[in-house]
Legacy VTK file of the C-alpha trace (Angstrom):
# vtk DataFile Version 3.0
C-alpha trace
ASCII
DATASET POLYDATA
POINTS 358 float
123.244 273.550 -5.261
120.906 275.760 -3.295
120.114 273.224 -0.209
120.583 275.413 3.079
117.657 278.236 1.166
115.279 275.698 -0.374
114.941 274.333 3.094
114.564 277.816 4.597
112.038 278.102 2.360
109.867 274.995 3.004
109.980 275.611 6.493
108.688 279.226 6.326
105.774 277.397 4.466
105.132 274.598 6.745
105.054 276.813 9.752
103.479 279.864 8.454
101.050 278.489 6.119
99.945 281.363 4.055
100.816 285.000 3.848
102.984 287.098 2.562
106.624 286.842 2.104
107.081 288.903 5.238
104.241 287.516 7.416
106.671 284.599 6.830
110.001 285.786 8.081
108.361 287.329 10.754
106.185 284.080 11.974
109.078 281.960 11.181
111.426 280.908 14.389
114.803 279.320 12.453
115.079 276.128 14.737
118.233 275.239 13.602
121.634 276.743 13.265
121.702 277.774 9.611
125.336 279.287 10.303
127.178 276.169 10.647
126.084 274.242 7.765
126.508 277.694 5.854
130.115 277.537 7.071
130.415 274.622 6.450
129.628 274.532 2.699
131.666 277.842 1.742
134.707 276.100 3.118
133.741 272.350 2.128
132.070 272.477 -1.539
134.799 274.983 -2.890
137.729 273.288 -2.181
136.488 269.604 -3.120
134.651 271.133 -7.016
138.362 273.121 -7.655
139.764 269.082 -6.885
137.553 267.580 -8.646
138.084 270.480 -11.622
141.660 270.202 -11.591
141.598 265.881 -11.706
138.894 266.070 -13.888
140.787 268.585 -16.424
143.606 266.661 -16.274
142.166 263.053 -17.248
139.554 263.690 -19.243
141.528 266.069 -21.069
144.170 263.514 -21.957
141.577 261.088 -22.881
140.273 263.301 -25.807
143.617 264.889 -26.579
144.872 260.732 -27.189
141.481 260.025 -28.818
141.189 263.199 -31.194
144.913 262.543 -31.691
144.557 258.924 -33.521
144.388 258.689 -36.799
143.340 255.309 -37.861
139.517 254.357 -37.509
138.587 254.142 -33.945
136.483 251.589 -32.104
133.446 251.297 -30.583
134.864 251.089 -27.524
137.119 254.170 -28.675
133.883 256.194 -29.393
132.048 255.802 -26.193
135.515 256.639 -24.451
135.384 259.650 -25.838
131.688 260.476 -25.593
132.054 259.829 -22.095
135.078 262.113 -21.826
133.266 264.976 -23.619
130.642 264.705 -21.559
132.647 264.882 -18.270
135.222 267.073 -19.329
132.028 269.735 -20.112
130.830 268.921 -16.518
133.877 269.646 -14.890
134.097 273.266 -16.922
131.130 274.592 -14.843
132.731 273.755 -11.295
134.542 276.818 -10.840
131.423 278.954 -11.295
129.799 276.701 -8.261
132.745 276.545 -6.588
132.598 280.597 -6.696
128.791 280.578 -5.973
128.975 278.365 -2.823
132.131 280.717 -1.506
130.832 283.878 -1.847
127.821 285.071 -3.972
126.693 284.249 -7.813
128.857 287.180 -9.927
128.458 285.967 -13.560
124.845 287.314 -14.176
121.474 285.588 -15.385
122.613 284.930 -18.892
125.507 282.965 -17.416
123.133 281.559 -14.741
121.135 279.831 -17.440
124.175 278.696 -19.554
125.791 277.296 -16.561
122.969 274.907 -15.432
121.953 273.727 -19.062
125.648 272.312 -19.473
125.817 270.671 -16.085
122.350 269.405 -16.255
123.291 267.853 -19.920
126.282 266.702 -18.978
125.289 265.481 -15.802
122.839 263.430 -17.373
125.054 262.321 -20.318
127.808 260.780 -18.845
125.858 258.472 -16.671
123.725 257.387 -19.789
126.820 256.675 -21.714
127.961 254.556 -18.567
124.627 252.661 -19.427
125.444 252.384 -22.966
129.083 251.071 -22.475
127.427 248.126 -20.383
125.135 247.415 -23.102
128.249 247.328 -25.387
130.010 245.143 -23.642
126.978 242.624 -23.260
126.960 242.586 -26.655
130.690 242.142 -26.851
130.940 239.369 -24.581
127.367 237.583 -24.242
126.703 237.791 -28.297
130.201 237.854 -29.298
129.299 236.349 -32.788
126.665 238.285 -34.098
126.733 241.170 -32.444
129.368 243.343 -34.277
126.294 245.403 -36.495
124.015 246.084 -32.840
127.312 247.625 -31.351
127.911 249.417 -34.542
124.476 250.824 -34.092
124.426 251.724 -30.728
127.917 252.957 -31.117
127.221 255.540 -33.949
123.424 256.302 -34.126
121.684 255.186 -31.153
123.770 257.160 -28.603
122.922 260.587 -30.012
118.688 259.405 -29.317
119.118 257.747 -25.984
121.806 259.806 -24.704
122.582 263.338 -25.901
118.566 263.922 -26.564
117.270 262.792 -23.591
119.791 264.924 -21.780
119.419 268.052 -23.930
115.618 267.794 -23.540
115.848 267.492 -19.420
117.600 271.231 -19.784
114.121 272.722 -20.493
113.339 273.301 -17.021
116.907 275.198 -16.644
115.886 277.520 -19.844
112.551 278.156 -17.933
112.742 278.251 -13.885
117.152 278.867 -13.712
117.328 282.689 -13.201
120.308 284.904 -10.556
117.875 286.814 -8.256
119.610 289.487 -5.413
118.451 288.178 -2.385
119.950 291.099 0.119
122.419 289.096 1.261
123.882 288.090 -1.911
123.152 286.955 -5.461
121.432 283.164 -5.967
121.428 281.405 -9.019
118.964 278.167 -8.926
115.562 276.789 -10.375
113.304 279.321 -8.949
110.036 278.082 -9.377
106.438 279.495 -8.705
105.588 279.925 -4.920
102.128 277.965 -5.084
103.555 274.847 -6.725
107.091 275.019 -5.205
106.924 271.686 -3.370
105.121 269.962 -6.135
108.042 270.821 -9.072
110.712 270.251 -6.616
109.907 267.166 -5.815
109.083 266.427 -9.583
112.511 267.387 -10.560
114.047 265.537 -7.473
112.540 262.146 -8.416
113.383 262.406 -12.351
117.002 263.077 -11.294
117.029 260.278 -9.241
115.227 257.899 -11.953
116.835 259.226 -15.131
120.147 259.829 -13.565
120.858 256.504 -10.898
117.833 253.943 -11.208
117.410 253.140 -15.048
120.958 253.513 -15.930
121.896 251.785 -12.687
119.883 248.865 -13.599
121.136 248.251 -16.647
124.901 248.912 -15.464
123.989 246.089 -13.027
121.926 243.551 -14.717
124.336 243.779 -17.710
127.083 243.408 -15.700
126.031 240.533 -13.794
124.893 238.972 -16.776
128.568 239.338 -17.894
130.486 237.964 -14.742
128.351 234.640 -14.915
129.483 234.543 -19.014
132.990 235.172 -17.656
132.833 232.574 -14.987
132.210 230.012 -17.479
134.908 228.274 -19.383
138.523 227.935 -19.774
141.074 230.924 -19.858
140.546 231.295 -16.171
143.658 233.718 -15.598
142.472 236.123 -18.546
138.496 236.062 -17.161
139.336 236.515 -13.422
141.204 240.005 -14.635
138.159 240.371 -16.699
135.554 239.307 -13.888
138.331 241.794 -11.291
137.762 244.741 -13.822
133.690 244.447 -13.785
133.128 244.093 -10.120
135.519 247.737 -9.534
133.258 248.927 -12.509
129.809 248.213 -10.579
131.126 249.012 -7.287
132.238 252.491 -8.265
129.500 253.664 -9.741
127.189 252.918 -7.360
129.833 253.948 -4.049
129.822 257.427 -5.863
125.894 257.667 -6.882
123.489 255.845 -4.512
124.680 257.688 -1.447
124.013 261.472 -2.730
120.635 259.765 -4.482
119.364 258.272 -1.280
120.218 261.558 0.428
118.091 263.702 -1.948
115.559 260.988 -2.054
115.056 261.022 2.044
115.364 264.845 1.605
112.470 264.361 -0.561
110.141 262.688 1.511
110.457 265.346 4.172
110.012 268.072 1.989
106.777 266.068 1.368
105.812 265.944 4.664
105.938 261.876 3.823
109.221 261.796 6.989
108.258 264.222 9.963
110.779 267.327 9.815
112.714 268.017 12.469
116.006 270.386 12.964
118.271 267.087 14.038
117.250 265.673 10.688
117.964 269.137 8.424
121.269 269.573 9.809
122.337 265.563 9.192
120.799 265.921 5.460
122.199 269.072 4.635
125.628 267.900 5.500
125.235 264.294 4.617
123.834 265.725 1.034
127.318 268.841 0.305
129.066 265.438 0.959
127.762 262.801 -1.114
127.378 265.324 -4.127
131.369 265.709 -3.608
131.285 262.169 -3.733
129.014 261.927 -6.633
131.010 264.688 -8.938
134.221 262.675 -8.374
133.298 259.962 -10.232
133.787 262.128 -13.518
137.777 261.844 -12.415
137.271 257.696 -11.985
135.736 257.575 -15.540
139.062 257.997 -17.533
141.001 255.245 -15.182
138.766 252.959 -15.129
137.751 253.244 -18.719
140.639 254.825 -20.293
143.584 253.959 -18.593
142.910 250.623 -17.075
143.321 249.583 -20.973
146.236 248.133 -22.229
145.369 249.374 -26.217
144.859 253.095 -24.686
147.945 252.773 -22.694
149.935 252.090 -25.867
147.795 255.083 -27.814
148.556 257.329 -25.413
152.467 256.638 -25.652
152.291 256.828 -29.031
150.511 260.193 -29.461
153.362 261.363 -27.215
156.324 259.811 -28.965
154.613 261.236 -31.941
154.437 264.962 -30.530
157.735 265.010 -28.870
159.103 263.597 -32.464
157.185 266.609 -34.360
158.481 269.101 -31.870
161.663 267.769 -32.409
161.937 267.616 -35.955
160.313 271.366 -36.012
163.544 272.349 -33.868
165.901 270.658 -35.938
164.537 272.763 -39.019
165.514 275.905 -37.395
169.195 274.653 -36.481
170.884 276.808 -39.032
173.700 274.511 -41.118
171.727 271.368 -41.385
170.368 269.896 -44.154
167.079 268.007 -44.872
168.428 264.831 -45.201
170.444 265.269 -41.094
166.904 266.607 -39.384
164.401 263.243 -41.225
167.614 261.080 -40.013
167.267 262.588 -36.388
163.250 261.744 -36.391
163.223 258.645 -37.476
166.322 257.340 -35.102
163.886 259.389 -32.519
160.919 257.350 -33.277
162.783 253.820 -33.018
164.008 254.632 -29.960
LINES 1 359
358 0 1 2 3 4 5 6 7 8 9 10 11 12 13 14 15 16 17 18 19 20 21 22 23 24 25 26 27 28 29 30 31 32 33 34 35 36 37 38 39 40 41 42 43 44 45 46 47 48 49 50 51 52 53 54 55 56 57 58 59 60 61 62 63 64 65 66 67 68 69 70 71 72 73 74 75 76 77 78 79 80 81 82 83 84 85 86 87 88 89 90 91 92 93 94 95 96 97 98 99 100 101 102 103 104 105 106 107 108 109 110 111 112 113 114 115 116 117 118 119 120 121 122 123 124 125 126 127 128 129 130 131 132 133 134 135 136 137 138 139 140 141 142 143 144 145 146 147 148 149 150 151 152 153 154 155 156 157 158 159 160 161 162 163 164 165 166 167 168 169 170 171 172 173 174 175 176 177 178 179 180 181 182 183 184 185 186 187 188 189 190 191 192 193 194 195 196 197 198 199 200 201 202 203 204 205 206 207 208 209 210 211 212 213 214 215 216 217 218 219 220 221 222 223 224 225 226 227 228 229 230 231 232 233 234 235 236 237 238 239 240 241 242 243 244 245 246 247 248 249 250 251 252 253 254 255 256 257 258 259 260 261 262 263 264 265 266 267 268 269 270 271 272 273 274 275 276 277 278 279 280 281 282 283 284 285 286 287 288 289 290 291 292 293 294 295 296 297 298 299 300 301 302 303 304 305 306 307 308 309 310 311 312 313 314 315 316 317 318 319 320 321 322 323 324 325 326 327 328 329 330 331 332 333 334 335 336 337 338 339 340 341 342 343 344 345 346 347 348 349 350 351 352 353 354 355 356 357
């Protein structure tokens, strides 16, 4: 979140060497023109994280309001829906405080500093692992479609909570430890702020298990599963019904990896100069600073694809979600009928039910 001063940072260091703090300001000559990609990002970042909050609110919201709402035993497929819309609705919730923080300055204090990056980091983490496990799911479904109803049960209702929600709990450790809001003079930062001496070393670190734990494993099993699945589809009769099937798959792969390996390639090149691996230069800064506040945009958005492409692209959550509201209008209905004075029980359960038929 902090891109513009980490990279104010690692230049003092690279030109200055050693020193104090001021020896390093002072010896420091800013090459670039920090202003505009400053600008830049408190107009930018804002107004895309309060778009992606509101879309994200909205759809995510409706897919757990739908699932939460049904009564009868839900599905595998029904479970990881709403894992997945937990997980993104919880990601969306800490926006506004970055939205906020990019603007202007970070108001909320270092208690709220902390809380704030353990959620997105969890979540963050979460909801791509869950993309992982729905592509393992429907392997299963479709590859092993036999024998494979106790592994889905399995992953479904045990397995998730180890290789998702632990994993991504665990990876918050380094928020409880290095995430702190530190007064700057200018304004009020909240970020990892790690140890001086080993800066480059746990950024870095931290860079490279993002991109591994959050793009390349679950990425490769998104795509090898996937694949695996389109050459199962391809085979066979029922060609209308598979070529839906085989339409649905290749918008499933393609999104995930339009909205991911762009801001992951950024922050990987990023890497590599931070590393001294890619010679620094100022052209290069400015095109990764704004190439990186766009493809994290990017990135963030796909927690708004999740519930249409595997919520509402459904036919059976199409139906659910007509019925929960047929159900609540009929409830609100029948609670307004009770308080029409003159009519009796027998008039407001004949009004329902010729509601619900309808």
């Amino acid at each position: 979140m902090s891109y513009l001063l980490e990279h104010i940072v690692f230049d003092n260091t690279s030109e200055s060497g050693s020193g104090s703090d001021f020896e390093l300001l002072d010896d420091f000559d800013i090459p670039c023109d920090v202003a505009q990609g400053s600008d830049f990002q408190t107009i930018f970042l804002p107004t895309v994280y309060g778009l992606i909050f509101l879309l994200g609110i909205i759809g995510n919201g409706l897919v757990v309001a739908v699932m939460g709402f049904q009564n009868k035993s839900k599905t595998m497929t029904d479970k990881y829906r709403l894992h997945l819309s937990v997980a993104d609705l919880l990601f969306v919730l800490t926006l506004p405080f970055w939205a906020v923080d990019a603007a202007s300055s970070w108001y909320f204090g270092s208690f709220l500093c902390v809380t704030v990056h353990m959620i997105y980091t969890v979540n963050l983490y979460s909801s791509v692992l869950i993309l992982a496990f729905i592509s393992l799911d429907r392997y299963l479904a479709v590859v092993h479609a036999t024998n494979s109803q106790a592994p889905r049960k399995l992953l479904a209702e045990r397995v998730i909570y180890v290789g998702v929600w632990l994993p991504a709990a665990l990876l918050t450790v380094p928020d409880l430890v290095f995430a702190k809001a530190q007064d700057t003079g200018t304004r009020v930062i909240c970020d990892r702020l790690y140890p001086f001496e080993t800066l480059t070393i746990w950024t870095a670190a931290f860079r490279f298990q993002h991109i591994l734990v959050g793009f390349v494993l679950p990425g490769l099993i998104i795509l090898i599963c996937y694949c695996i699945i389109i050459c199962k589809l391809s085979q066979g009769s029922k060609v209308q019904q598979k070529r839906k099937a085989l339409k649905t798959t290749v918008i499933l792969i393609l999104c995930f990896f339009s909205c991911w390996l762009p801001y992951c390639a950024g922050i990987f090149v990023d890497t590599l100069v931070i590393l001294n691996v890619i010679p620094h230069s100022c052209g290069l800064d400015q095109s990764l600073q704004m190439w990186i506040s766009i493809t994290e945009a990017l990135a963030y958005f796909h927690c708004c694809l999740n519930p249409i492409l595997y919520a509402f692209l459904g036919v059976k959550f199409k139906k659910s979600a007509q019925n929960a509201l047929t159900v609540s209008r009929g409830s609100s209905l029948k609670i307004l009928s009770k308080k029409r004075a003159g009519l009796s029980s027998v008039s407001t359960e004949s009004e329902s039910s010729s509601f619900h038929s309808s």
